[in-house]
MARBA-3410 file (N, C-alpha, C, O; in Angstrom, 1 decimal):
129
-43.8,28.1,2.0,-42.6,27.7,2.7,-42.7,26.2,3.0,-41.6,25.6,3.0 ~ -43.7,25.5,3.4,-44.1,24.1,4.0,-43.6,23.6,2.8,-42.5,23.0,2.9 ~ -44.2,23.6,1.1,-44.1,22.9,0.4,-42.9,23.1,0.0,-42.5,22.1,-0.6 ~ -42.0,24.0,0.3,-40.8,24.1,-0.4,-39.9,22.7,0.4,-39.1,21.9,-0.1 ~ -40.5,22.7,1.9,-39.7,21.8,2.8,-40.1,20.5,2.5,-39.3,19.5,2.3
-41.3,20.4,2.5,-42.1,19.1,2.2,-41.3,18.4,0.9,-41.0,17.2,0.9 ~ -40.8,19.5,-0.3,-40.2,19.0,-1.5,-38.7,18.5,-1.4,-38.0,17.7,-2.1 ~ -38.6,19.3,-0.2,-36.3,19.3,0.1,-36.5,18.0,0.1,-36.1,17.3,-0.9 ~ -37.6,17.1,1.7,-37.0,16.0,2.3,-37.6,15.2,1.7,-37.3,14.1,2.3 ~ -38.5,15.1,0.9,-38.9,14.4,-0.5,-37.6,13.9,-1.9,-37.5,12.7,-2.3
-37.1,14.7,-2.2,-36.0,14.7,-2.7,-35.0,14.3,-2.0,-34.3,13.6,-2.7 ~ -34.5,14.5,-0.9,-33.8,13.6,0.2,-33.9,12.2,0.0,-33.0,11.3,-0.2 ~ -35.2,12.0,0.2,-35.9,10.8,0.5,-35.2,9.8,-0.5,-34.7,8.7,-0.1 ~ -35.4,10.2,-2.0,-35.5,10.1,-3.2,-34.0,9.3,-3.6,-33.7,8.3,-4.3 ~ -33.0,10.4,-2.7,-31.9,10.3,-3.3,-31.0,9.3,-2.0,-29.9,8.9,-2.3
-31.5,9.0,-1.0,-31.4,8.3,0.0,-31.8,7.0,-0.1,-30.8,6.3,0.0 ~ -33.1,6.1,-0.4,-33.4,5.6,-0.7,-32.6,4.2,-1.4,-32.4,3.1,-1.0 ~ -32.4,4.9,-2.7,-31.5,4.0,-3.8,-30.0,3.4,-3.4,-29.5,2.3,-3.7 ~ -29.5,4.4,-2.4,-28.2,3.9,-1.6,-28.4,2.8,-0.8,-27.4,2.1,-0.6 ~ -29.5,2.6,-0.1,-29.8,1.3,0.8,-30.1,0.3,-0.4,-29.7,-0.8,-0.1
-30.5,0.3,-1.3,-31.0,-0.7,-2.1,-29.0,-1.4,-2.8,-28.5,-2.5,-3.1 ~ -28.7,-0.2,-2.8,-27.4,-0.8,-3.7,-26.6,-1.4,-2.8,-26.0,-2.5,-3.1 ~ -26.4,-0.6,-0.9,-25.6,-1.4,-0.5,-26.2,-2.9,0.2,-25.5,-3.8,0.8 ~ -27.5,-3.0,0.0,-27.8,-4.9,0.2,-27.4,-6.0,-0.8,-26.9,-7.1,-0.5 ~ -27.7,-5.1,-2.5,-26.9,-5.6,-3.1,-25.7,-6.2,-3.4,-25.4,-7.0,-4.2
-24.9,-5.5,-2.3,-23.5,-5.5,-2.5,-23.0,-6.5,-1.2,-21.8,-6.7,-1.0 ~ -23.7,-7.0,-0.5,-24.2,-7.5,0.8,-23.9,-8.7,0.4,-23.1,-9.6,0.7 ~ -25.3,-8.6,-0.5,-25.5,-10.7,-0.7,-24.1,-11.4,-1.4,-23.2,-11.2,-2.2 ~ -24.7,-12.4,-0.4,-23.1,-13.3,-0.2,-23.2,-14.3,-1.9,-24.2,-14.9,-2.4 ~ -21.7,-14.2,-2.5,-21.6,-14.6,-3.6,-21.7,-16.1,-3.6,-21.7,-16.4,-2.4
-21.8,-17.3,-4.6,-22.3,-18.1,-4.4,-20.5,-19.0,-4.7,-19.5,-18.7,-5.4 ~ -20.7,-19.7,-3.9,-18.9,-20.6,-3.0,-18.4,-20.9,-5.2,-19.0,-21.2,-6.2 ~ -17.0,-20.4,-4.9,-16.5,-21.1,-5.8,-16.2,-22.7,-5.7,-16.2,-23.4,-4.7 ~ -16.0,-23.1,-7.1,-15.5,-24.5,-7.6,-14.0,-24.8,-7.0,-13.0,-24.1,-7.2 ~ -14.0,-25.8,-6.3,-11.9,-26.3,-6.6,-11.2,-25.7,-7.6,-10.0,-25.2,-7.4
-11.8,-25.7,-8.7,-11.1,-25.3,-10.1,-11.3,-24.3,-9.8,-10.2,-23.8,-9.3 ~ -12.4,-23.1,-9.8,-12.0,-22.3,-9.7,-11.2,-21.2,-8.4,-10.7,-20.1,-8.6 ~ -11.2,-21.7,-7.4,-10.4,-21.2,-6.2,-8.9,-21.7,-6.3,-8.1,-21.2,-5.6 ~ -8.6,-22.8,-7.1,-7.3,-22.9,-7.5,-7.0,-22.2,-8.4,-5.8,-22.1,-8.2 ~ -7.3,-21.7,-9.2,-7.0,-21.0,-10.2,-6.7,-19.1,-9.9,-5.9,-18.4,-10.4
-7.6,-18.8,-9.0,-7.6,-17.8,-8.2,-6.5,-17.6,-7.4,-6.0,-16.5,-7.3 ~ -6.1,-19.1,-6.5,-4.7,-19.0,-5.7,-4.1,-18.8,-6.8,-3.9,-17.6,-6.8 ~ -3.7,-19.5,-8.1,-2.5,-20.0,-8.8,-2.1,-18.3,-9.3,-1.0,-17.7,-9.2 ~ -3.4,-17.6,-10.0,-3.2,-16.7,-10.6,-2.4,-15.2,-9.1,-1.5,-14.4,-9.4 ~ -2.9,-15.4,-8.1,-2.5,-14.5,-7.1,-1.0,-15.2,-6.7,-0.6,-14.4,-5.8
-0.3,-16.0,-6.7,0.9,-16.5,-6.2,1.7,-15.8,-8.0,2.6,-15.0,-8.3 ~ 1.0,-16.7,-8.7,2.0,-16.0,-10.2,2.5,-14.3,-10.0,3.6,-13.8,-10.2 ~ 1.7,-13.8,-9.6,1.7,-12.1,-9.7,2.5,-12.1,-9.0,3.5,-11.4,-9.3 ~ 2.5,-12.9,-7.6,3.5,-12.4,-6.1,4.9,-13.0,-6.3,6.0,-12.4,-6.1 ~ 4.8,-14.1,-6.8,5.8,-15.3,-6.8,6.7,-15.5,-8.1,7.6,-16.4,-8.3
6.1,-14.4,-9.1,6.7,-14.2,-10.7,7.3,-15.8,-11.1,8.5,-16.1,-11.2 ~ 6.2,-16.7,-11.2,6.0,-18.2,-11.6,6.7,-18.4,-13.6,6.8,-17.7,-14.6 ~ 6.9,-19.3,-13.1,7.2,-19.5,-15.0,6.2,-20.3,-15.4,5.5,-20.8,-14.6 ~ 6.1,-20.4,-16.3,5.3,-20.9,-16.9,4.7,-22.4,-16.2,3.6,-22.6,-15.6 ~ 5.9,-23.4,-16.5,5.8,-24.9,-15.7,5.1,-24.7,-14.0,4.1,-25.1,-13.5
6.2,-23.7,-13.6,5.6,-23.7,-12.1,4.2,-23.4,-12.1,3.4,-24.1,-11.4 ~ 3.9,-22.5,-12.7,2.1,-21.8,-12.1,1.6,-23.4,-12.9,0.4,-23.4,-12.7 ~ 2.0,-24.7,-13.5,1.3,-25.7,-14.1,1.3,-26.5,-12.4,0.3,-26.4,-11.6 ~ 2.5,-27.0,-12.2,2.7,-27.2,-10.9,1.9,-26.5,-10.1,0.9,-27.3,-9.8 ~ 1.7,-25.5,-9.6,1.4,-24.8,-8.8,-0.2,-24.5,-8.6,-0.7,-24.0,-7.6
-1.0,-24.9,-10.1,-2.2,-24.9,-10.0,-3.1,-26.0,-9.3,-4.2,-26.0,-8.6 ~ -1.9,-27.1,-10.1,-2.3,-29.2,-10.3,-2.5,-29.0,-7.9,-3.6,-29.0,-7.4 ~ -1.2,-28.9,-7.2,-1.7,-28.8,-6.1,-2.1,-27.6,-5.1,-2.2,-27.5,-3.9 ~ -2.4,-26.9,-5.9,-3.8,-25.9,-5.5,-5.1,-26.6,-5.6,-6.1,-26.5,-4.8 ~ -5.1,-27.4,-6.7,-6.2,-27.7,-7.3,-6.6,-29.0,-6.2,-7.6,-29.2,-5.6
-5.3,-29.8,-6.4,-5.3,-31.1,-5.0,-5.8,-30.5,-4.1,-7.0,-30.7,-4.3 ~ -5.8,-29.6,-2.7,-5.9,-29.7,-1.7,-7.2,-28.9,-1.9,-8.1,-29.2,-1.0 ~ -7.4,-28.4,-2.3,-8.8,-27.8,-2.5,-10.1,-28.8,-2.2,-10.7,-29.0,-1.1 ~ -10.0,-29.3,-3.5,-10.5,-30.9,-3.6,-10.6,-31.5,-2.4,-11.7,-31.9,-1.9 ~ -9.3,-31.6,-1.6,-9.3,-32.1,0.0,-10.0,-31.3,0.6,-10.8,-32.1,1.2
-10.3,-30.0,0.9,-10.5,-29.4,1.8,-12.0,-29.7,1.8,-12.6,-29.8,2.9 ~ -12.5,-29.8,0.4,-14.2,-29.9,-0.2,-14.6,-31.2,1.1,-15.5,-31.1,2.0 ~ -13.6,-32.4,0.9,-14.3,-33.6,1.2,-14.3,-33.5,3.0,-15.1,-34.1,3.7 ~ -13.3,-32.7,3.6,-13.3,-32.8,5.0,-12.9,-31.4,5.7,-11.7,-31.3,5.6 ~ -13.2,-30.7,6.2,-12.5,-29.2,6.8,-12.3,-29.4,8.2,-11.8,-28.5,8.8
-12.7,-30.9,9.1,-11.7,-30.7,10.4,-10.6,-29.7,10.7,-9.9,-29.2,9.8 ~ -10.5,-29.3,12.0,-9.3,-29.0,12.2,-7.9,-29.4,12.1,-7.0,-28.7,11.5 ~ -7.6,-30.9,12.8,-7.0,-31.6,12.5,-6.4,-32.0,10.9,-5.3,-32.3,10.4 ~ -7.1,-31.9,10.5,-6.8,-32.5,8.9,-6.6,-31.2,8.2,-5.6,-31.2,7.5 ~ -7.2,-30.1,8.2,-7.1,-29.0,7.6,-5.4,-28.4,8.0,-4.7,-28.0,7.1
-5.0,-28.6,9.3,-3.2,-28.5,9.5,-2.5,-29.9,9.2,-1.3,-29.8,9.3 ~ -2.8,-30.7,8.9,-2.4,-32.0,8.1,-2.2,-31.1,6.3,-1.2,-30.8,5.7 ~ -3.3,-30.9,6.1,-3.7,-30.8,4.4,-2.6,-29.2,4.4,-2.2,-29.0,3.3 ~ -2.1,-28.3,5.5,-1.3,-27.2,5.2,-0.1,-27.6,5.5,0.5,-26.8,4.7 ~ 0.6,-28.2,5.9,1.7,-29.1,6.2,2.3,-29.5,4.4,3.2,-29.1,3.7
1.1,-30.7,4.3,1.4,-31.6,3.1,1.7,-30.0,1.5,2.7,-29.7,0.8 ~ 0.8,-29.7,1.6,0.4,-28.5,1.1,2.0,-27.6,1.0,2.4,-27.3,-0.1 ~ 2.5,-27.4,1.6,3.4,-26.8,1.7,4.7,-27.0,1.7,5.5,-26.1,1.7 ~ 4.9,-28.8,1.7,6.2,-29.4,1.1,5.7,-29.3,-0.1,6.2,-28.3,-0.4 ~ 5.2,-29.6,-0.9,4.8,-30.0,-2.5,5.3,-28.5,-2.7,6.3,-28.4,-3.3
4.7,-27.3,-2.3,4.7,-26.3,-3.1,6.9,-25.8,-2.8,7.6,-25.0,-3.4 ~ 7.2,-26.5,-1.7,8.6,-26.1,-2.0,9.2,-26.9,-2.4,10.4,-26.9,-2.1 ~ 8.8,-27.5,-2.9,9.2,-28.9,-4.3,9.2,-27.9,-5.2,10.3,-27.6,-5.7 ~ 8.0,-27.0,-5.6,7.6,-26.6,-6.8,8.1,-25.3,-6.8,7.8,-24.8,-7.8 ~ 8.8,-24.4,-6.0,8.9,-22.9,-6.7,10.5,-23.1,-5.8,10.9,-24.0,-5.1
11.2,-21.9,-6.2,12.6,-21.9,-5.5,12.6,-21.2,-4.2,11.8,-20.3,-3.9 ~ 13.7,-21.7,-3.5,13.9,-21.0,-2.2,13.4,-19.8,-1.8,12.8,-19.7,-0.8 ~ 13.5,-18.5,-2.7,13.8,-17.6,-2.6,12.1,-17.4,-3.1,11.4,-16.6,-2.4 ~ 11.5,-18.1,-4.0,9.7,-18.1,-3.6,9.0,-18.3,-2.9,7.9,-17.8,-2.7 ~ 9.8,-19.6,-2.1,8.6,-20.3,-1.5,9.1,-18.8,0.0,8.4,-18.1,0.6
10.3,-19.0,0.0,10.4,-17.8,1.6,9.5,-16.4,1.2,9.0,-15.8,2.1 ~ 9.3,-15.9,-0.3,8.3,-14.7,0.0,7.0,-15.2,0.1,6.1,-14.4,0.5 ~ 6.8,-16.6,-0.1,5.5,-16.7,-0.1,5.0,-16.8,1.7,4.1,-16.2,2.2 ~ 5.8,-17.5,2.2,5.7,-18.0,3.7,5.7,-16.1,4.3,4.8,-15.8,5.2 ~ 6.6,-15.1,3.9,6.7,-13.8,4.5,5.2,-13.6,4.2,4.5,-13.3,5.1
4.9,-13.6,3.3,3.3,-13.1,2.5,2.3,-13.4,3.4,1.5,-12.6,3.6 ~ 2.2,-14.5,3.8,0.9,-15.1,5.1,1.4,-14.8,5.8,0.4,-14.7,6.5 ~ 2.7,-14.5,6.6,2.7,-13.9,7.9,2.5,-12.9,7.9,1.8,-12.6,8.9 ~ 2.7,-12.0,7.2,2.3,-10.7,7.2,0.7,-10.2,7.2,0.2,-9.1,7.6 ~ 0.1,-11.2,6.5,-1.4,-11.6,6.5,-2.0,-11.9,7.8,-3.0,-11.5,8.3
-1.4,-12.5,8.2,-1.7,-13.0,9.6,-1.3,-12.2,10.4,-1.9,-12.4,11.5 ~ -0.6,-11.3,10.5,0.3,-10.4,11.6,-0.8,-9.5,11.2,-1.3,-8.9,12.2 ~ -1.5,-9.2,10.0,-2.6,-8.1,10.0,-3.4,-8.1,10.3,-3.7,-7.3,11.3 ~ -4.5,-9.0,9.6,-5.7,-9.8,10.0,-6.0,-10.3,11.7,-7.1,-10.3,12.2 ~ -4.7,-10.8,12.5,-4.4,-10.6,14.2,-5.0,-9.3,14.6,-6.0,-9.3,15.3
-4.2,-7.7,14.0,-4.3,-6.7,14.3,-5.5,-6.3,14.2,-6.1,-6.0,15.2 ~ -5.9,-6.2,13.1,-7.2,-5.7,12.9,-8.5,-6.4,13.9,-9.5,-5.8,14.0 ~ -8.1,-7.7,14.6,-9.0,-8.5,15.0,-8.9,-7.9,16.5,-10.0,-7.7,17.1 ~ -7.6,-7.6,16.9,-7.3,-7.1,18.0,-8.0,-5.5,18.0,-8.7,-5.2,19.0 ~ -7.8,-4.8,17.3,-8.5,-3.4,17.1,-9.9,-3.3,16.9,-10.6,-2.3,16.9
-10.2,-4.6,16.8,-11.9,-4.2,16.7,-12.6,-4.5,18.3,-13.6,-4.0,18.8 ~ -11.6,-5.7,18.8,-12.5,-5.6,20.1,-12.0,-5.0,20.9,-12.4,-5.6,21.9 ~ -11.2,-3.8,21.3,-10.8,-2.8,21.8,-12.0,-1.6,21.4,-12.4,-0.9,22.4 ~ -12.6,-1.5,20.1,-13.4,-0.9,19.9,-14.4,-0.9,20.8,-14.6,-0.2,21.7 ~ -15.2,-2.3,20.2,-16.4,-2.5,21.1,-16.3,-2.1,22.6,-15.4,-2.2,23.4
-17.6,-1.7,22.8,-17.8,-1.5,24.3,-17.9,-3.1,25.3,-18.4,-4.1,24.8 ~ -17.3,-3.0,26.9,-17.7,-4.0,27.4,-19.0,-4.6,27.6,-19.8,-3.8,28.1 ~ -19.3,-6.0,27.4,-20.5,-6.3,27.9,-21.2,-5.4,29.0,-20.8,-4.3,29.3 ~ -22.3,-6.0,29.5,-22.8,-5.9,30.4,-23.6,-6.8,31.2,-24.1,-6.5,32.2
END
């Protein structure tokens, strides 16, 4: 009977194991994308949301691609709501009313979530001590 148990949590062990290894893997932090590539990432996630035409997602990549680039050379606070400002006349230059307003609903609603969730987690936590 010992070895029968000795074998269960052996086999336990076994099959326990492998799952800590895969979720570290899944852990390590990916290595920072390129301007090009994080613009291209916005451009392609605004096309899906914002059903872009062709010109626009060209438009729409070129200053993605611009402020990116900006953000690389300086991430102040200050300049980073300067760089979202500028950022966001150009892009309602570039898509129509009726885009640029789903796009602006689209981050608020991100933000109204991302708030929530932030608020729900430290309701969780227990108070200091």
């Amino acid at each position: 009977m010992k070895i029968l148990l000795k074998i269960f949590f052996f086999t336990i062990l076994l099959l326990i194991f492998p799952l800590g290894v895969v979720a570290q893997q899944d852990a390590a932090p990916s290595s920072p994308r390129t301007p090009e590539q994080e613009a291209q990432r916005q451009t392609e996630r605004m096309k899906i949301d914002l059903d872009l035409s062709p010109t626009q997602e060209k438009l729409v990549y070129n200053i993605n691609l611009k402020y990116e680039r900006e953000r690389q050379i300086s991430n102040k606070r200050s300049d980073a709501i300067e760089r979202i400002k500028n950022k966001n006349e150009e892009l309602k230059k570039a898509l129509t009313e009726q885009q640029f307003n789903k796009l602006q609903k689209k981050r608020f609603d991100q933000s109204t979530f991302r708030r929530q969730n932030q608020q729900d987690e430290t309701k969780d936590k227990p108070p200091a001590e």
